[in-house]
N, C-alpha and C positions, 0 to 999 in steps of 0.2 A: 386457491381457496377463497371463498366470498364466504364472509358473517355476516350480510344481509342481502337480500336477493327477494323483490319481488315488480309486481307491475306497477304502470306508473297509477296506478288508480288507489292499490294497495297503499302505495307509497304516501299517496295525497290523504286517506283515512289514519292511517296511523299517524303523520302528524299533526292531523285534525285533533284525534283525541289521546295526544301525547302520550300513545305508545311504541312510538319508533324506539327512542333513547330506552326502554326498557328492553323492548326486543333483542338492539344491537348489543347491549351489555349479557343480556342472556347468551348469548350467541358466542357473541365476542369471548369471553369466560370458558368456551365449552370448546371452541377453536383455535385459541390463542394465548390466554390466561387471564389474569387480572388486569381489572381497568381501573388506569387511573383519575384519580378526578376531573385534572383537567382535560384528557379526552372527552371524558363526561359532557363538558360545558361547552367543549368546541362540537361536540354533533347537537346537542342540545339549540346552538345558536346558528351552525350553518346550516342545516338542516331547515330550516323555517328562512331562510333566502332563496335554497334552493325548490321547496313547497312554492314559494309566491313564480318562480321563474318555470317553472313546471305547470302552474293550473292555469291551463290554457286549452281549449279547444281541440286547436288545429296540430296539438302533441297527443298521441293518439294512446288511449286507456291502456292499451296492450303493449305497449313498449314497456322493455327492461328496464328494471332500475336495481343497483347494484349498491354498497358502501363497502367500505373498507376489503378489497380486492388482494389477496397477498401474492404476491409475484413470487412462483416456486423458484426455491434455490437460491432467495433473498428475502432479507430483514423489509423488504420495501413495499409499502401499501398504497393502492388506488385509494384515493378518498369516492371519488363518485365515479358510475359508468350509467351511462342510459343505452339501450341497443333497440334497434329497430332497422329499416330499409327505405331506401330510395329507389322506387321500379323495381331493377332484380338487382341492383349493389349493397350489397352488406354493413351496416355500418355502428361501429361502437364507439361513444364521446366518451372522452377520459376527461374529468373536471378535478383539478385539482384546486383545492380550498383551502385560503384561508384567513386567518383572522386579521392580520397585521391593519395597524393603525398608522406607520409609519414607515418607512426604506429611505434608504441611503443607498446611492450604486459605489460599487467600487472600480477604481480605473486600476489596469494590468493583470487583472485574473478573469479568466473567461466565466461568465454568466453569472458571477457573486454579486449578491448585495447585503446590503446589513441591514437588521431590523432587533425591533425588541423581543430580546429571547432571553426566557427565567431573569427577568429583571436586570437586565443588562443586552447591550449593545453588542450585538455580535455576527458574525458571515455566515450566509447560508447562500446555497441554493437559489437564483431565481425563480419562481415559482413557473414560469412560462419554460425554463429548462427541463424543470422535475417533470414536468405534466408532458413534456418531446420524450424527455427520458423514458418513463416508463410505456410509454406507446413505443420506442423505440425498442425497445426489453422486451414486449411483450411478441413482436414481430419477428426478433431474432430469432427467439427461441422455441414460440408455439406453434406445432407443426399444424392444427386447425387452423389457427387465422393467416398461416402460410396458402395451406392447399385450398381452402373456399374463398382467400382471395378478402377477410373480412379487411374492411378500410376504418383505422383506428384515428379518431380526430380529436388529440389534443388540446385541452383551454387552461385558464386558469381564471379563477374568478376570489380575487381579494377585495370581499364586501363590502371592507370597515375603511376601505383604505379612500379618501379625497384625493382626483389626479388633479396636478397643478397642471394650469394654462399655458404657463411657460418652464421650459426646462425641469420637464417632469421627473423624477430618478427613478419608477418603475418604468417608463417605457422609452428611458434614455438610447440615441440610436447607437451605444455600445449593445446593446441586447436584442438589435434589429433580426437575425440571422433568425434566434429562438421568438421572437414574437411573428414572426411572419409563420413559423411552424405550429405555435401556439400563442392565440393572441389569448392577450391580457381583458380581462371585466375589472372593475373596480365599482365602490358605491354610487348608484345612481344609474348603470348599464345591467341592471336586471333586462331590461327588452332587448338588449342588443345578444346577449348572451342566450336568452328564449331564439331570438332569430338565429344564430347563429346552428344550435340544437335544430329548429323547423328547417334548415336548408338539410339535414344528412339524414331526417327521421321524420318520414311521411307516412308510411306502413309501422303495423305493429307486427315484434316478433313472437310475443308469450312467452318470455325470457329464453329462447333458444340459444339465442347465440350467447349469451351469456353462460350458459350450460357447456355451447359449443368448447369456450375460451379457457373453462375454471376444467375442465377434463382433456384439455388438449394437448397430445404426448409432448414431451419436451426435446427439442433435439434445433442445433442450431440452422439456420437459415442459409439456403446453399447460397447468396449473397454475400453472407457474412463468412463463409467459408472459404470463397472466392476471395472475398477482398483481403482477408487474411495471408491469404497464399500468395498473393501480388505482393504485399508487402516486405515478407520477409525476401523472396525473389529478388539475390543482386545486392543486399545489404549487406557488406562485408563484416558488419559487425556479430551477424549471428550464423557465419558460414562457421561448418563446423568441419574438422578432419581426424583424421588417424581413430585412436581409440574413445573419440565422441561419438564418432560414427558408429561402434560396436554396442556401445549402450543404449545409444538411442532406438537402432532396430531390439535389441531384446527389449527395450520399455513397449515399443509398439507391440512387440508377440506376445508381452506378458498381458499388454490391455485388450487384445483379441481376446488372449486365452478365459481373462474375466469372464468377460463376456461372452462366450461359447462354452465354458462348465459352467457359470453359474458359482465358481469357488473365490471369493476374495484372493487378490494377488499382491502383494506388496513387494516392492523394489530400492532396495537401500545403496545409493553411489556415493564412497567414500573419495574424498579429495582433499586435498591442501589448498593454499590460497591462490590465484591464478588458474586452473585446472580447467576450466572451464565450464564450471557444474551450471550457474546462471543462464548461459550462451545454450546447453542442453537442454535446459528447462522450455526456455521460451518456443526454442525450436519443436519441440512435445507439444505445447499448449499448441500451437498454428498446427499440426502433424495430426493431432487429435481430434480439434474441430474439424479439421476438414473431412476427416472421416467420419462427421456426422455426432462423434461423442460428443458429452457435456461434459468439458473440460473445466478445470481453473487453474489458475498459476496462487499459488498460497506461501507466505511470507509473514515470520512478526510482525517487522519492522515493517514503516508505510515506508522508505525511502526505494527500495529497491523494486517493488513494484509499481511506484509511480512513475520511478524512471521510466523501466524496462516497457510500460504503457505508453506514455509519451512519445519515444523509440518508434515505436513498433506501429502507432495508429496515424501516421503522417496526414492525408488529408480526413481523415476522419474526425468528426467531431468528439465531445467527450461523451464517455458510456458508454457508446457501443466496444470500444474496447476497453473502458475500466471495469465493467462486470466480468469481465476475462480474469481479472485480479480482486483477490480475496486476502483479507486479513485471517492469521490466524485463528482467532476468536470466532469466525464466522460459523460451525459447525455446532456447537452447542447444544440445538434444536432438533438436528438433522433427524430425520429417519434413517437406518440400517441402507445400505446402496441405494440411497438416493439419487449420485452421480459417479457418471462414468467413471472419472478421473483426476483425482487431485495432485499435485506438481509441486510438491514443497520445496523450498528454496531455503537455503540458512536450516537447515531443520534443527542443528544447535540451538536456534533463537525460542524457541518452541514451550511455552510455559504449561504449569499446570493448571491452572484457572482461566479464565478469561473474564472480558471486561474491565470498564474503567476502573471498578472498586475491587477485581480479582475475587468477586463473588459469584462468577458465572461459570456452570459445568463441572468436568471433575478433571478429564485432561486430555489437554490437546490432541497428543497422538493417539490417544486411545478412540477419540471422535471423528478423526481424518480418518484415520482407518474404518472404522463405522459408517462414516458418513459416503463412502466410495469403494466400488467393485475393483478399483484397481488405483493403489499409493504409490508413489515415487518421492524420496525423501532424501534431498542432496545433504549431506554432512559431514562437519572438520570439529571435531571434538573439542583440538585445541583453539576452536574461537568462540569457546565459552566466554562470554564476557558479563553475567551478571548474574547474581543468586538466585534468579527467578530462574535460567534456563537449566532445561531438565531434558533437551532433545541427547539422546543417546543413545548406539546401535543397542546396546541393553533393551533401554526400554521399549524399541521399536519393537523387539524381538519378542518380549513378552505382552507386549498388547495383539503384534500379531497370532504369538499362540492361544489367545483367552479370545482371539474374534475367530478363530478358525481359519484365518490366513495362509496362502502359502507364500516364504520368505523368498527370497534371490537376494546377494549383495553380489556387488560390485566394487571395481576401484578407478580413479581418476587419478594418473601419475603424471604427465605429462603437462609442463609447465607452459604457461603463454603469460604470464604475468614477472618481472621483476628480468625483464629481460630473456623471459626463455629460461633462468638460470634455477634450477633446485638446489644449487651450490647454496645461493644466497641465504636462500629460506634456513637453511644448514645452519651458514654462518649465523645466521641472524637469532636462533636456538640457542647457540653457544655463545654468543654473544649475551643476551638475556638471563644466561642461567636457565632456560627452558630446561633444556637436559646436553647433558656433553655428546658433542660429534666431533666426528673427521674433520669436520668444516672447520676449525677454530680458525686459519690463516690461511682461507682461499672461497672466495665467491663470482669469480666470474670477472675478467677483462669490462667487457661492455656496461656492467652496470654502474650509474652514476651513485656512489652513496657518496653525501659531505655530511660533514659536522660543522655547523657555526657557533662562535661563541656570540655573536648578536642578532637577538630575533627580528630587528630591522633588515639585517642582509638578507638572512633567507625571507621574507617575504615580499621582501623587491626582487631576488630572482626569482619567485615561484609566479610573480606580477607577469614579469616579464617572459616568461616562458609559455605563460596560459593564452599570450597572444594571438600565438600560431594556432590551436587549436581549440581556444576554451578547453582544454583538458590538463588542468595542474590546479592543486589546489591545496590551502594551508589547513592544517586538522590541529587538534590538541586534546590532551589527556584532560579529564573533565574533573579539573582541580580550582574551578572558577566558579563561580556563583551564575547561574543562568539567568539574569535579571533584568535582560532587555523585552519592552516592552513593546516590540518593532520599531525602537527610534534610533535610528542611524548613528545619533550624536552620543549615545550612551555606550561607551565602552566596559565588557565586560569581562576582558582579559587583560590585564593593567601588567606591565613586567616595569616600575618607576623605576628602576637603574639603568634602564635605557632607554628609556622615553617612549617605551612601545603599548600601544594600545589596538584592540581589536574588540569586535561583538564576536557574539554566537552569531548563528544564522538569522535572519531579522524575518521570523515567520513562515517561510519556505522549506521546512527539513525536509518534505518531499520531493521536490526540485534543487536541490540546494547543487547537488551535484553535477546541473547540467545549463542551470537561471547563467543567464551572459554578466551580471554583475556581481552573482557568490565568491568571486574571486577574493572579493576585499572584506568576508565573512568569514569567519573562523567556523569548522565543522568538528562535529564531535564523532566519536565510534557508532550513535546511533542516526546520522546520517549518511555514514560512509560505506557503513559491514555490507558488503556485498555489491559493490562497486568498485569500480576500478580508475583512474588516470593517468595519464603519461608521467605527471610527476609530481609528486607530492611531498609536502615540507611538514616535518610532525616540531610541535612544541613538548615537550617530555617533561610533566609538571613535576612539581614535591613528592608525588607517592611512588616514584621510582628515584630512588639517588643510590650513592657507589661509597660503603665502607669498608674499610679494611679490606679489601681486596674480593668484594661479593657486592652484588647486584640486590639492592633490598627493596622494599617493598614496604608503605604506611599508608594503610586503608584511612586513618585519621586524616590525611589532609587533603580527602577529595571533597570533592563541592558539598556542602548541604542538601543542594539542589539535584544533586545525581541521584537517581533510584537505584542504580546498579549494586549497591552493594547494601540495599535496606531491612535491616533486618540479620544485620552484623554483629551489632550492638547487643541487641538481646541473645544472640549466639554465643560470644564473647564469654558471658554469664555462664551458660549453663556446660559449652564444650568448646573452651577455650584455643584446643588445640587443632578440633576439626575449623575455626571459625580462621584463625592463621592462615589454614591450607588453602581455604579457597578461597579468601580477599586474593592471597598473595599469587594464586593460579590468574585467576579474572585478572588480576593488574598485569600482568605479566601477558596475558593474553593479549590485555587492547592492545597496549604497544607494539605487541607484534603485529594484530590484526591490522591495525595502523598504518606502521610500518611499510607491510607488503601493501599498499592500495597502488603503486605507483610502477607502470608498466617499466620505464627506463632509468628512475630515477628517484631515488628517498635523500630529504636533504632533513636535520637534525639539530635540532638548540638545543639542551636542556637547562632548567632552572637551576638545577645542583652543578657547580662548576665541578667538582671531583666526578658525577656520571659524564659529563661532556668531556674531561680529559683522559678517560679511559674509555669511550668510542673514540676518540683518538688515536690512540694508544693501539687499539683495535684493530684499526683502520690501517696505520703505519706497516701493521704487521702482516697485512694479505700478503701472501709468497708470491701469488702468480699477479700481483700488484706491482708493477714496476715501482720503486721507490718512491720514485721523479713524479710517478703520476699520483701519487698518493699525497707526497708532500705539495703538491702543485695546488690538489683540491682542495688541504686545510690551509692553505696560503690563502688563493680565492675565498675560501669562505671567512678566511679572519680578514681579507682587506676588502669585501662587498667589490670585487670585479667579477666581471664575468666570464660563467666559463660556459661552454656548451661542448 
């Protein structure tokens, strides 16, 4: 969708007698919604850079000129396009603008830098990324500028900005790869950036191709479909067997079926933790694209789909497969089957508003569902973990009767996590006070669980074990204040009776998981849900301790800083008894959720000495637990040796 669109002649009179900025705002208002002021000021001021770099002769009257371009199927907007031709080559410049006066590069994250934003110092985007990015978005998926072959060219031009002479930080040779894709203008290269435009735009088109691009069917690029399908080919981590393989063909017939009645399909697969519902997903999104749908993989939480991106786009740069992955909140907007097919993950995590201030929409699943001819919605009830979440086979069920849906559920029983063992999961129930099972005193031979009584041990063995594969890592119940500011030196898990200290994650909760030095970061339940490890060490704060012979639960002593249970307090108030039940569910949940992240192996502190000696207690008592091997591991973990 373009909110302004005309030639370049047009273009040059309307900002002559300063009625562009009216225009776009008309427009803008009528296609997108309210404008803010300071859009206002930024077309108002780039717009007259881009007038002086435009009136020029030998850029021909009849070329396209385009603003605020919305790339279907995303929040994301071209600032400028001009279109026009070279002999018979097709060609569209994406100019992306802007105002910054200043940058800073940052070292260790691909293409960020920092500049001033809303009166503070903050990471964004390279601007010479954004402007590959969206040329890159727009090639994947518009089957127009696929099959004519249009050639889409990249800039960026930041007006305000002075390049230093030496050791510049906008055009630092960390950003080499993207400015060679999209070079950089800054103030003073108005002629280089006009040359730049006269090398791809000698011919005018009379905004065709612009016509061509804003109507061009959406469907992904047999490219990108390809490169997809190499990827996952051979990676052990997303081969799938037994009953993954039953759901995953009925997900592909049901997304046929979509799309051949014409009837919305939704697909519900329930699972416990380990099941492999993640490993399903991703292999769908690759299975999907490549048959040509407009797929996405959809998640609350950013941790698990930046993993499973990362993962999955090996030499691929970024965005071409992070627009594969969508945040919950993204639908909002959507039109009724928009896209083929959305893949939710966590569908537990699923709220009813969206947005940062939880003022946006009305709710999630009833917009997935809307916004896509064919849902798939992986969920485990019991890993509710916060007041906000509202995913439930319930509610799936009755959005899809009020959209005209037709339902299919499913189940995922088969464990790959915690050892292979469903025993554990059992025990680990009965252990919590979840609910009573068979399991009270048997979980499986193979699986390693300990208990330490000092949080120094277990996190020198979890150090030490993360060697072998970067895959083990230390988590904790989120009873600490989150107050690190990315500085390494500032510890924000303090346990002073044992001299132990640790941060949260220093910045990264989207990588946290998989970054080669998160080891010596403490992760919380909204870094972890929906991830997995070889072995992981849980800290078991204040709001779980052991009286009189019950597992309790005190929503008062979690962090400030936690949102997970916001809006407790005022519950408290009015239905005291409902507001009990589900602090004390969600606490009960993380731990478990916690708990099971760890393929071979969960190691255990907690802060209340009476819960630590009744997982003890616990522990002793596994029947098919040789004695020897039980008292061996609380031995180990009370004298910090090693076991394996």
């Amino acid at each position: 969708m373009i909110v302004y669109e005309a030639t370049k002649k047009e273009f040059l009179q309307d900002v002559f007698t300063d009625e562009l900025v009216n225009s776009i705002c008309s427009r803008f208002n009528d296609k997108i919604g309210k404008v803010n002021e300071a859009e206002i000021r930024s077309w108002d001021n780039s717009m007259q850079y881009m007038y002086r770099v435009l009136h020029d002769e030998s850029i021909p009257d009849n070329s396209g000129v385009a603003i605020e371009f919305r790339i279907p199927y995303t929040s994301k907007r071209v600032d400028f396009l001009i279109s026009g031709r070279t002999g018979s080559q097709d060609s569209v410049i994406i100019v992306e603008l802007k105002q910054w006066g200043e940058v800073q590069k940052v070292e260790g994250k691909e293409a960020i830098v920092k500049t001033l934003i809303n009166r503070g110092l903050r990471e964004t985007a390279h601007p010479s990324y954004q402007a590959w990015s969206y040329a890159a978005l727009i090639k994947d998926y518009n089957r127009n500028v696929q099959d004519q072959n249009i050639q889409l060219k990249p800039c960026a031009y930041v007006h305000n900005y002075i390049r230093k002479d030496k050791d510049d930080q906008l055009t630092d040779p960390i950003y080499e790869f993207y400015l060679e894709k999209a070079p950089v203008f800054s103030k003073g290269d108005a002629p280089k950036l006009r040359d730049f435009i006269k090398r791809y735009i000698k011919i005018g088109d009379d905004k065709e191709l612009l016509y061509n691009i804003d109507s061009g069917r959406i469907r992904p690029s047999k490219s990108l479909q390809d490169s997809l399908g190499q990827m996952l080919k051979g990676n052990r981590e997303f081969i799938m067997i037994d009953e993954q393989k039953v759901v995953y063909e009925e997900a592909v017939a049901l997304a046929n079926k979509a799309l051949e009645t014409g009837r919305k399909q939704v697909l519900v697969v329930s699972g416990g933790p380990g099941t492999g519902k993640s490993v399903l997903a991703v292999n769908l999104l690759v299975e999907l694209t490549r048959k040509g749908l407009v797929a996405q993989y959809v998640s609350k939480n950013s941790a698990p789909r930046h993993v499973y991106a990362t993962k999955l786009k090996g030499d691929f740069r970024k965005t071409r497969i992070d627009n594969l992955f969508k945040g919950s909140g993204s639908y909002t907007q959507s039109k009724p089957d928009e896209i083929d097919a959305l893949i939710v993950d966590e569908a537990h995590r699923l709220n009813e508003k969206s947005g940062l201030f939880q003022n946006l929409g009305e709710n999630q699943i009833k917009e997935i569902i809307n916004a896509s001819k064919f849902s798939i919605f992986f969920i485990d009830e019991n890993q509710r973990v916060t007041l906000k979440d509202v995913g439930s086979l319930d509610h799936i069920k009755y959005f899809s009767d009020n959209l005209s849906a037709e339902i299919t559920q499913l189940e995922l029983t088969s464990q790959f996590r915690c050892d292979g063992s469903d025993a554990y999961l059992a025990w680990l129930d009965d252990v919590l006070q979840i609910r009573v099972t068979a399991n009270n005193d048997f979980f499986g031979l193979d699986y390693d669980f300990r208990v330490y009584d000092d949080p120094n041990a277990l996190f020198e063995e979890i150090v030490r074990l993360n060697h072998r594969s970067n895959k083990s890592r230390l988590v904790s119940g989120y009873c600490w204040n989150w107050e690190n500011k990315n500085d390494p030196a500032h510890k924000d898990i303090v346990i002073s009776e044992y001299d132990f200290s640790i941060s949260w994650n220093l910045g990264n909760t989207e990588t946290w998981a998989i970054d080669n030095q998160s080891v010596h970061q403490a992760g919380c339940i909204h870094t972890c849900q929906g991830l997995e490890f070889e072995y992981v060490g849980v800290i078991v704060g204040d709001d779980l301790i052991y009286r009189d012979g019950q597992v309790v639960t005190d929503f008062t002593k979690r962090a400030k800083t936690d949102q997970s249970l916001r809006g407790i307090k005022k519950m408290m108030k009015t239905e005291p008894e409902k507001a009990n039940r589900i602090a004390d569910e969600i606490i009960r949940n993380t731990y478990r959720t916690l708990m099971t992240r760890g393929q071979r192996g969960c190691f255990v502190y907690c802060t209340d000495p009476s819960l630590n000696a009744y997982f003890k207690e616990r522990l002793e008592r596994v029947s098919n637990y040789p004695s020897s091997i039980a008292k061996d591991r609380i031995r180990v973990a009370e004298n910090r040796n090693n076991y394996d």
